[in-house]
N, C-alpha and C positions, 0 to 999 in steps of 0.2 A: 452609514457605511459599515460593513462586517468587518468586524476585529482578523489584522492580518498575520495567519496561520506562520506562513511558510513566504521569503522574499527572498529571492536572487537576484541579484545588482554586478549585470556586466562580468558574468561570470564563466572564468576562462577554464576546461581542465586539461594536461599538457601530460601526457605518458612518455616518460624516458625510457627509450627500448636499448641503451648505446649510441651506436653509430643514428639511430632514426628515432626522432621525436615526434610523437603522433599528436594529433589536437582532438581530441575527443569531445569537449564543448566551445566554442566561438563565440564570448559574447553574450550570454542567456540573459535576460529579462524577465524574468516572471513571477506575480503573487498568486499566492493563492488563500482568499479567505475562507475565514469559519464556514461551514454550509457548501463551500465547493463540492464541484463531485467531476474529476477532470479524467478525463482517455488521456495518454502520451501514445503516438502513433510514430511510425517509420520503419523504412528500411534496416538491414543491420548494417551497424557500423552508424548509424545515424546521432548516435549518443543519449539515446531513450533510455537507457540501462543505467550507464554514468552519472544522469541526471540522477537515478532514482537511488545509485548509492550516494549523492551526498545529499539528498534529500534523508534519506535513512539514517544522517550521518554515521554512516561505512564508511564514507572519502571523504578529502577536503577539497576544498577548489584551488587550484595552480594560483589563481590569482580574483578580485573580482572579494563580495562579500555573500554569505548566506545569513541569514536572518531566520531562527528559528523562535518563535513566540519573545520577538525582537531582541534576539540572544546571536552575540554573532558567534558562529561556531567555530570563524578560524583562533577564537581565543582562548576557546576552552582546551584543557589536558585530556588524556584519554578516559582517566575516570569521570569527570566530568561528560564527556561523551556517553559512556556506558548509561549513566547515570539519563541522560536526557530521553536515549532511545528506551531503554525501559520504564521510563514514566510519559514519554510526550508521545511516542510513536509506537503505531499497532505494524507488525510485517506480515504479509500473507504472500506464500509463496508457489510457482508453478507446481513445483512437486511435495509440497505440503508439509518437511523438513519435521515430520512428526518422530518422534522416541519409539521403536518397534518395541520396545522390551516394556514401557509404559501403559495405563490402560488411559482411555479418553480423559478422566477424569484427570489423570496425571498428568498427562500432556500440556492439559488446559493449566493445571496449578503450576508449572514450570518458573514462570517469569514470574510468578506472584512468591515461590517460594524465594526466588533470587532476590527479593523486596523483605525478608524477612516475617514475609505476610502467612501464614498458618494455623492452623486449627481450626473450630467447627465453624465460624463464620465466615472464613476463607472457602471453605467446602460449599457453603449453603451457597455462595456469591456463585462459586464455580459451576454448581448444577444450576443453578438459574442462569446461566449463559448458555450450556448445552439444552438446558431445556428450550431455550428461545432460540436456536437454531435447528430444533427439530431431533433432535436425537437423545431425550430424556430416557428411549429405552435402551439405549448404548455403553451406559456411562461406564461400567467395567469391561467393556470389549478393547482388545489393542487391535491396532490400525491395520494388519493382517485382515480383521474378521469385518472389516468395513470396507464398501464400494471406495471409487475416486471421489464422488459426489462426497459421503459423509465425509475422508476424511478432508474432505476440501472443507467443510463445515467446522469439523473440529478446529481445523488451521484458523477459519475466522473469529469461531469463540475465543481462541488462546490469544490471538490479535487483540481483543474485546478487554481480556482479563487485567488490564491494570489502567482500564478507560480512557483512552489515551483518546486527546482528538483530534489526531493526523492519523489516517489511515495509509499507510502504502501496498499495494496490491499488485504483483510481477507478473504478468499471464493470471490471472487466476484462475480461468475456464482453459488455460492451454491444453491438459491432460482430459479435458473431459468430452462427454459425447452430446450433441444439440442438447436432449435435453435436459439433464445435468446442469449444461452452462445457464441454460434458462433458468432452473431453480437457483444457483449462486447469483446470476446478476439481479433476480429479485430481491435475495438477500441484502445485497449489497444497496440495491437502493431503498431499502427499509432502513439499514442502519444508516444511512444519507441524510432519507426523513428525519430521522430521531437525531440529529443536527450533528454527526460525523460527517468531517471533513477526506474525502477520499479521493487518492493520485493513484489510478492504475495504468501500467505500459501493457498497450495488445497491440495485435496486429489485425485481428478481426474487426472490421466495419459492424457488424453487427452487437461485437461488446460496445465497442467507443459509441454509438448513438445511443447507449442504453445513460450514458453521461448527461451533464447538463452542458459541458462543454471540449473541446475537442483541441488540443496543442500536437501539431502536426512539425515532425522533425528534418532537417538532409544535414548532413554533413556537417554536425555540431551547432545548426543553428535552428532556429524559431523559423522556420515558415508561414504558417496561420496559427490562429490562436480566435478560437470562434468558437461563441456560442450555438447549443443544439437545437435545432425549432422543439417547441412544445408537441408532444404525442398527438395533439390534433390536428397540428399543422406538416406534421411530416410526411404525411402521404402528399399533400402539395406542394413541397418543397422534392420532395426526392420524382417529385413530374408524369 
């Protein structure tokens, strides 16, 4: 059995607007182990997002437990928090939340500098992450002088840079054009291969089957939760 990453246990989350209380999650159930590679799918307002901030731990749950590498987070303080999301979890985001005034290289040292982590081995670690996402000839350009694609690349190195093995992934290919998204979801399933653990929210059919498995949302709750056929079997599957 894979060592489990990420567990939500009956987990409610409850937005107080005033006068209206909204319910954002109902209930959730779900692990996800080491080796996962999961799509969250739905409508808006379905609580695909929600999920993914207290997976990030961003939020806490109303009620209900989370279980991060069997750490319950409603127990920890904030810097505790800080401390968990910059060592246990990588973020990658639709619009890529890159430093304009930064070059790739710096971008990428960010979170490694927040670690106290520095100097020429920090560097060497750094370019051998851009270089393994394809952009070893980039490393002083800022994000201006880069397509969507790269800096979507850059945003997965900087995820990469303090080896975190929870991935979360928000749209990743929302900004980008077919094939763009092609090259990032190969990415993504390489760094899967090399046994990163990855939760991304889309709304494209075509990311989510590029998953191993598929968590389908309405109205704060789990609908399906289903594995994706194998690459050989899905042309018979999809009829």
């Amino acid at each position: 059995m894979a060592r489990e990453v990420a567990k939500l246990e009956d987990v409610h989350k409850v937005y107080d607007l005033g006068d209206v209380k909204v319910s954002a999650l109902r209930g959730i159930d779900l692990t996800f182990c080491a080796g996962d590679y999961v799509a969250i799918m739905g409508a808006s307002g379905s609580g695909k997002s929600t999920m993914l901030n207290l997976l990030g731990c961003l939020d806490r749950p109303t009620s209900g437990r989370y279980l991060l590498d069997g750490q319950d987070v409603a127990q920890l303080d904030d810097n505790e928090l800080s401390e968990i999301r910059s060592r246990a979890i990588g973020f990658i985001f639709q619009s890529y939340n890159l430093i304009p005034q930064l070059t790739v290289v710096e971008n990428i040292e960010v979170p490694l500098y927040y670690q106290g982590r520095v100097g020429a081995e920090t560097r060497e670690h750094v370019v051998e992450l851009i270089e393994m996402v394809g952009l070893g000839h980039r490393l002083d350009h800022r994000p201006f002088q880069l397509s969507g694609g790269q800096q979507q690349r850059v945003g997965i190195a900087r995820a990469l840079a303090c080896d975190p093995a929870f991935i979360l992934a928000d749209e990743p290919t929302g900004n980008l054009d077919s094939a763009t998204s092609e090259e990032i979801m190969e990415l993504l399933a390489r760094l899967n291969q090399m046994g990163k653990t990855i939760v991304l929210v889309t709304h494209e059919d075509e990311v989510a089957f590029r998953a191993k498995r598929i968590v389908r949302m309405r109205d704060g709750q789990v609908m399906d939760d289903v594995m994706v056929p194998e690459p050989e079997t899905k042309s018979a599957f999809d009829g």
